[in-house]
C-alpha positions as CSV (number, residue, x, y, z in Angstrom):
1,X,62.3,-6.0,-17.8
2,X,59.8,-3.0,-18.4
3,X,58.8,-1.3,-21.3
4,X,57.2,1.7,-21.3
5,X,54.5,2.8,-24.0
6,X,53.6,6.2,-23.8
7,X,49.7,7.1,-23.9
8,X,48.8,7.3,-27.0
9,X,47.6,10.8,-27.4
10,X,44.2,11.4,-29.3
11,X,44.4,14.8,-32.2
12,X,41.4,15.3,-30.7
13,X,43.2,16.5,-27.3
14,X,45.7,18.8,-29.1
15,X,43.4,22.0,-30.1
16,X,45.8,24.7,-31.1
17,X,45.8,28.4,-29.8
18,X,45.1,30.8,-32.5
19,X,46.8,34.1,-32.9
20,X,46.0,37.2,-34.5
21,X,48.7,38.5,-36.9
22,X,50.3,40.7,-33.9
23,X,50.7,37.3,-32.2
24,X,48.1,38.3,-29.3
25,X,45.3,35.9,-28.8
26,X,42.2,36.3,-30.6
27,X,39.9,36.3,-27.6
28,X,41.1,35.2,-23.9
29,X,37.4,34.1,-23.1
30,X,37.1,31.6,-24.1
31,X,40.6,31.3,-25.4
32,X,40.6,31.5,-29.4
33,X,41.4,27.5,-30.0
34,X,41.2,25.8,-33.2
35,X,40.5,22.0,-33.1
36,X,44.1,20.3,-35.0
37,X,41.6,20.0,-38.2
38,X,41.2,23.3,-38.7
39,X,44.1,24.2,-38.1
40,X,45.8,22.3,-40.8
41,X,43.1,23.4,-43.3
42,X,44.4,26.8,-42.3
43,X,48.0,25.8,-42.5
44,X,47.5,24.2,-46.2
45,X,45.3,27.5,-47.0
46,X,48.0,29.3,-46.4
47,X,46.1,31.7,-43.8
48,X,48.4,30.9,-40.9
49,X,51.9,30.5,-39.8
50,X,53.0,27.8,-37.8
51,X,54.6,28.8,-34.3
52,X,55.1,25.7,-32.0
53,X,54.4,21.9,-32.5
54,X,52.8,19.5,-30.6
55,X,54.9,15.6,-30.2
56,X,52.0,14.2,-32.3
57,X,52.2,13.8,-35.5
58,X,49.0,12.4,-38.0
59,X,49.6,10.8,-41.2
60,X,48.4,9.4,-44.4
61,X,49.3,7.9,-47.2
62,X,51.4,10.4,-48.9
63,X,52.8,12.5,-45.9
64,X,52.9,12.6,-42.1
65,X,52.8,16.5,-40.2
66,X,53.3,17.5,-36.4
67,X,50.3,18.8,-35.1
68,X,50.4,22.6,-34.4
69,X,50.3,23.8,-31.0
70,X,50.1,27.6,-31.6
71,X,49.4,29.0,-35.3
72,X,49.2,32.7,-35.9
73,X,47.1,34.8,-38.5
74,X,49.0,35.6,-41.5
75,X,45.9,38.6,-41.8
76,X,45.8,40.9,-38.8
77,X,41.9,40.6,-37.7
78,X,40.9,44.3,-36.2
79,X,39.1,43.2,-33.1
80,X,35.3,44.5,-33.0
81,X,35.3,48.0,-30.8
82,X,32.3,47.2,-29.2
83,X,31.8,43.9,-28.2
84,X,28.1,42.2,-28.7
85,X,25.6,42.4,-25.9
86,X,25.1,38.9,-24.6
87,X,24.2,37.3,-21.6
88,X,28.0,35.3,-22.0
89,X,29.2,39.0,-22.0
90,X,27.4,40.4,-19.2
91,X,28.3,37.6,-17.0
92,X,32.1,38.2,-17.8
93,X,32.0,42.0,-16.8
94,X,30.6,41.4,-13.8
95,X,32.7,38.6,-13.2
96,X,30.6,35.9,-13.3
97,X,29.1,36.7,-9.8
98,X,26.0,38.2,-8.6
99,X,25.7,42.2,-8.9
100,X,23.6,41.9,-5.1
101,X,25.7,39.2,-2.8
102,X,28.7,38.2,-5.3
103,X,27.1,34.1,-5.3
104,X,28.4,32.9,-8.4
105,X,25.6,30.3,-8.7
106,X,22.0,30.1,-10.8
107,X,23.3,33.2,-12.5
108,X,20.1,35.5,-14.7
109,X,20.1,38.7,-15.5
110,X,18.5,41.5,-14.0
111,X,17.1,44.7,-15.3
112,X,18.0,47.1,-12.8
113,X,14.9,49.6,-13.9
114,X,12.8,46.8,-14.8
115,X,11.2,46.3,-18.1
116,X,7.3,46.8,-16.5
117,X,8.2,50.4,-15.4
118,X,10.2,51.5,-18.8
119,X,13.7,49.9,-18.7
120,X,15.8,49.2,-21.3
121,X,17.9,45.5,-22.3
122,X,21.4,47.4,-22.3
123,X,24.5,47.5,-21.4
124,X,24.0,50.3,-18.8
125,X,20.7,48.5,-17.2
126,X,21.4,44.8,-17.1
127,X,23.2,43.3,-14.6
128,X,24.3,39.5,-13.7
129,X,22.0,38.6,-10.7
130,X,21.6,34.7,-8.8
131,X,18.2,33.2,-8.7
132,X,17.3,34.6,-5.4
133,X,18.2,37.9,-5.7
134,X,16.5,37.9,-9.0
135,X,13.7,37.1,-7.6
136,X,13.8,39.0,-4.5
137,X,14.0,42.5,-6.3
138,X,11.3,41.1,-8.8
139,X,10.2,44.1,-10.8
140,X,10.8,46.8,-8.5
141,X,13.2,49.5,-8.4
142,X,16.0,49.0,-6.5
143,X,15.6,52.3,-3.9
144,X,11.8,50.2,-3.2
145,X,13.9,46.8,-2.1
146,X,16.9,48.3,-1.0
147,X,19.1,46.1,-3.6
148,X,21.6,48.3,-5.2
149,X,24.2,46.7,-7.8
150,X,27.8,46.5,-6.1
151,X,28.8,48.2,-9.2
152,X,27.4,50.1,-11.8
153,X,26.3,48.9,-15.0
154,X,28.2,50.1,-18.0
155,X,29.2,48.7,-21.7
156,X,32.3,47.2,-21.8
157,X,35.0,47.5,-24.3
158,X,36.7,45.0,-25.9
159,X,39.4,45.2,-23.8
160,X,37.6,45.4,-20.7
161,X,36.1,41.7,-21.8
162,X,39.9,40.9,-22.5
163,X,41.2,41.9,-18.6
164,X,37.8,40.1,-17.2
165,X,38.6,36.2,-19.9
166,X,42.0,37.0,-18.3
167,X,41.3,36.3,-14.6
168,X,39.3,32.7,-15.7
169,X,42.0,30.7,-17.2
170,X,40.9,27.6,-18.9
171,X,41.5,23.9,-17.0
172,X,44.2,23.3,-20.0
173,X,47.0,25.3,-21.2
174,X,49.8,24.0,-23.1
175,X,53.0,25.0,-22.2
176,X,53.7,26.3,-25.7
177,X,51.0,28.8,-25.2
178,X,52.3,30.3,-22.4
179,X,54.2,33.0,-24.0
180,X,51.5,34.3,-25.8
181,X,49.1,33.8,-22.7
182,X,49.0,36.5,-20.0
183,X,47.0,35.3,-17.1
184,X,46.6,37.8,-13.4
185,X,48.1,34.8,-11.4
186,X,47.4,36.9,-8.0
187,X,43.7,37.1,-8.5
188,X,41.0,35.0,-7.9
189,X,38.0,34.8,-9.8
């Protein structure tokens, strides 16, 4: 006869997705996850609500408690209007690929005007670019090389971050998230 023992599941592997109060994710990229000790800080704070379990349960001496899976604000947290210019943030409104051939690899940014003849680090003049084109348009104009963004560079609201996080789903997603998760299936990243 055969027993079997379930893997033993590590707390460490059971992160749970935070919520805002509205029950809408706090960010989509990268997905707003707590790790299961913060989460039960927030749950004995009183700052969250419990939505869905996980199967594991930790204990210690004086009690045991299922892990949460999905906790939302009790606190609605107004999202910021205009999102921080990064380099993270520029890569995720332009997709992650290459404003000049679309590679995705040995992504830099580029200053369209470039900083030696008067351009700015903003939103509206900074675009993700791959090594080589980087390097290729160098600190020239882009009418002198002929390299013109596929698409101009602009600043991205909040929710314009939200729609790009959306089409880069994250290699795990518990099934209890799923409901509170709205991924663009149809398009590729």
């Amino acid at each position: 006869m055969t027993v079997h023992v379930p893997p033993v599941v590590s707390p460490d592997a059971c992160p749970a997705l935070v919520l805002n109060a509205d029950f809408r994710p706090l960010s989509y990229y990268p997905l707003s996850l707590w790790s299961w000790q913060d989460a039960l800080k927030a749950v004995f704070m009183d700052r969250v609500n419990i939505v869905s379990e996980y199967d594991r349960v930790v204990r210690s001496p004086s009690f045991s408690f299922r892990l949460p899976s999905v906790v939302c604000l009790k606190t609605y947290v107004k999202p910021s209007r205009h999102p921080a210019f990064t380099r993270f943030n520029v890569f995720l409104r332009d997709r992650f690929s290459c404003q000049y051939c679309t590679a995705r690899d040995e992504l830099t940014f580029d200053h369209v005007i470039p900083r030696s003849k008067g351009g700015l680090t903003t939103w509206e003049n900074v675009v993700a670019a791959c090594s080589p084109c980087n390097l290729r348009k160098g600190d020239k104009l882009p009418a002198d090389v002929e390299m013109f963004p596929l698409q101009k560079p602009y600043a991205p609201t909040v929710n314009d971050l939200h729609r790009a996080g959306k089409l880069f789903p994250p290699n795990f997603l518990h099934e209890s998230w799923m409901d509170y998760l709205y991924w663009d299936s149809e398009l590729e990243p």
